[in-house]
C-alpha positions as CSV (number, residue, x, y, z in Angstrom):
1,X,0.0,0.0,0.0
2,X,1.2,3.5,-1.1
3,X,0.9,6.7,1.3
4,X,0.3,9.9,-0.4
5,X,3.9,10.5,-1.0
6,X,4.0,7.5,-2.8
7,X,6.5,5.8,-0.1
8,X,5.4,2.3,1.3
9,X,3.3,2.3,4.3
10,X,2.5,-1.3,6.2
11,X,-0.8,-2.1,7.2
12,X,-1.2,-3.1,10.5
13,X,-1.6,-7.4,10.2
14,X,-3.3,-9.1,13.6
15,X,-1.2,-12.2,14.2
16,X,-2.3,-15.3,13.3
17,X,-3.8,-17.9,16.1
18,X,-1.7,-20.9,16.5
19,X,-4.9,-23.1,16.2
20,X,-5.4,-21.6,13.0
21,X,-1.8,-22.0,11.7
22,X,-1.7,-25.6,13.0
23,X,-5.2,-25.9,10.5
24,X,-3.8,-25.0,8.1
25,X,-0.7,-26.9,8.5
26,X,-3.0,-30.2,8.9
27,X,-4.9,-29.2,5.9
28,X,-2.3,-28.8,3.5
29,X,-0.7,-32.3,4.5
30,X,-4.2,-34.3,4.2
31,X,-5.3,-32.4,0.7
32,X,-3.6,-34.6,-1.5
33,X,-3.8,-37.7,0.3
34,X,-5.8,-40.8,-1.6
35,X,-6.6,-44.0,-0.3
36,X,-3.0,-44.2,0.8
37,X,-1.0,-42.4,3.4
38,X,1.1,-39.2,2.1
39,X,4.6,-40.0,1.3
40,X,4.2,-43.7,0.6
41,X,5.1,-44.9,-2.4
42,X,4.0,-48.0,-4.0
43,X,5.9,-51.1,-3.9
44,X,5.9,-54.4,-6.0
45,X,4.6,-57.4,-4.4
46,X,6.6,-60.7,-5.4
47,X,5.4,-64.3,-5.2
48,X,3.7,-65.6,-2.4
49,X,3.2,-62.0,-1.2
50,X,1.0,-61.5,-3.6
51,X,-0.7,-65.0,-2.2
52,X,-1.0,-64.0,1.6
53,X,-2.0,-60.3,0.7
54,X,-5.2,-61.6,-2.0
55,X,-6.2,-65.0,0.1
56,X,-9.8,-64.8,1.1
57,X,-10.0,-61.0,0.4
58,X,-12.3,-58.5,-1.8
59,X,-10.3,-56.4,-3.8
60,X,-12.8,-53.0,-4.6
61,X,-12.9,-49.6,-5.7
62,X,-15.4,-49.4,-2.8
63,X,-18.2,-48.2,-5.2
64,X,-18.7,-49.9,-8.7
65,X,-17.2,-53.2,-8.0
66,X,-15.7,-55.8,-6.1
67,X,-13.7,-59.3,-6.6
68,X,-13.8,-62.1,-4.1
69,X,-10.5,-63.8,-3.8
70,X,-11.5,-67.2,-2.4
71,X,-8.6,-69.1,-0.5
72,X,-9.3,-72.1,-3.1
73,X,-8.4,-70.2,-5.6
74,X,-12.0,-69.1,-7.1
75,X,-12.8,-66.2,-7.9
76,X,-16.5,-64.0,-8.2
77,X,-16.6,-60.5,-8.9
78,X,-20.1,-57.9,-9.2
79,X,-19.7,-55.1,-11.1
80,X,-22.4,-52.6,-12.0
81,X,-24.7,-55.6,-11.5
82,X,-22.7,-57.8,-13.6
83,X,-21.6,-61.1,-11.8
84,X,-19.4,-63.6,-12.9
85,X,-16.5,-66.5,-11.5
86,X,-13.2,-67.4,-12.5
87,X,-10.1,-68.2,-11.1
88,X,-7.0,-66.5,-10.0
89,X,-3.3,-68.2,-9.2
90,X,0.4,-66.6,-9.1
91,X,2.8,-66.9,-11.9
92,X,5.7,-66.5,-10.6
93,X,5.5,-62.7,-9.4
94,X,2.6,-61.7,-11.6
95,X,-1.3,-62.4,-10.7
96,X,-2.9,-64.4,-13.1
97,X,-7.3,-63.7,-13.9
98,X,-8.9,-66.4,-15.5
99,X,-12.1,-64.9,-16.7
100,X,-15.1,-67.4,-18.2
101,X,-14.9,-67.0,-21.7
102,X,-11.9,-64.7,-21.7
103,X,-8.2,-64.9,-22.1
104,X,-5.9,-65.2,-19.0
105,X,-4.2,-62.0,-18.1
106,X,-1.5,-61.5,-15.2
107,X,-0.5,-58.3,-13.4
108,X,1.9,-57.3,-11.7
109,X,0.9,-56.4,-8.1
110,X,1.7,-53.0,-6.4
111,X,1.0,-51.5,-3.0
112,X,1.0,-48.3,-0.9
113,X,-1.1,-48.0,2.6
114,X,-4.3,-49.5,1.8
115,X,-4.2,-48.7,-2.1
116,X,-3.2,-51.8,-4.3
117,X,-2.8,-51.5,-8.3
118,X,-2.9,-54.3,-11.0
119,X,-0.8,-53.4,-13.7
120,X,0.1,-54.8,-16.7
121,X,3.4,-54.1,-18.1
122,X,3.0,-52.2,-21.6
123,X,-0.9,-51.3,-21.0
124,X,-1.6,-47.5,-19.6
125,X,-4.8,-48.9,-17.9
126,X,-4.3,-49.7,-14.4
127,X,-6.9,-51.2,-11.4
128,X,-6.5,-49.2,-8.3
129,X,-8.9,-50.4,-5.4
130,X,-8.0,-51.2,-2.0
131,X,-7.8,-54.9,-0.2
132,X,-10.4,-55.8,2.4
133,X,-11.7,-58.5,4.5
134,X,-14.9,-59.9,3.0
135,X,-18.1,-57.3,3.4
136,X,-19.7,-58.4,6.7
137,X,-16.7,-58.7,8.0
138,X,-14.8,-55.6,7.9
């Protein structure tokens, strides 16, 4: 702000509360926070990781579908109202989907907090949902 001699003249500023600063503080570290926690970065899951962290879990997006992976190796999934069953093994350190009717595909497995991804080497579409315990059981 300009006086009328055209030098610089501060405006009086109240200091800012400490609650209010802290806010703020919390806010800025939780905005760009997804499903996972900030600063983690995802990690590939090898072999029989990728068994124990899939076993008798639903893999979701939490809204528009869900998979069911049994311990047995089946596999159900409902999506938009769509149900269907297949089933799912490890090769190696990729997940393997074997879709009714559909060709086998394998992913690699990656992980950060809750978030999981099913990626396929060379495809740009990835499967982001998070791992739970069956619903009813949560």
């Amino acid at each position: 702000m300009r006086g009328q001699s055209g030098s610089r003249v501060e405006s009086p500023r109240a200091p800012i509360p400490a609650w209010a600063a802290t806010a703020g503080l919390l806010l800025a570290l939780f905005v760009g926070m997804g499903p996972s926690y900030a600063g983690d970065a995802f990690r590939q899951l090898k072999g029989a990781r990728i068994r124990t962290a899939f076993s008798g879990m639903e893999f979701t997006d939490e809204v528009h579908w869900v998979d069911l992976y049994r311990r047995d190796g089946t596999l159900s999934s409902a999506s938009m109202g769509l149900k269907r069953t297949g089933r799912w093994r490890l090769d190696g350190d990729s997940l393997c989907l074997e879709w009714k009717d559909e060709e086998t595909r394998c992913y690699e497995v990656w992980i950060s907090g809750k978030s999981v991804q099913l990626r396929q080497p060379g495809h740009p579409v990835i499967d982001e949902g998070i791992l739970r315990p069956p619903a009813g059981q949560h």
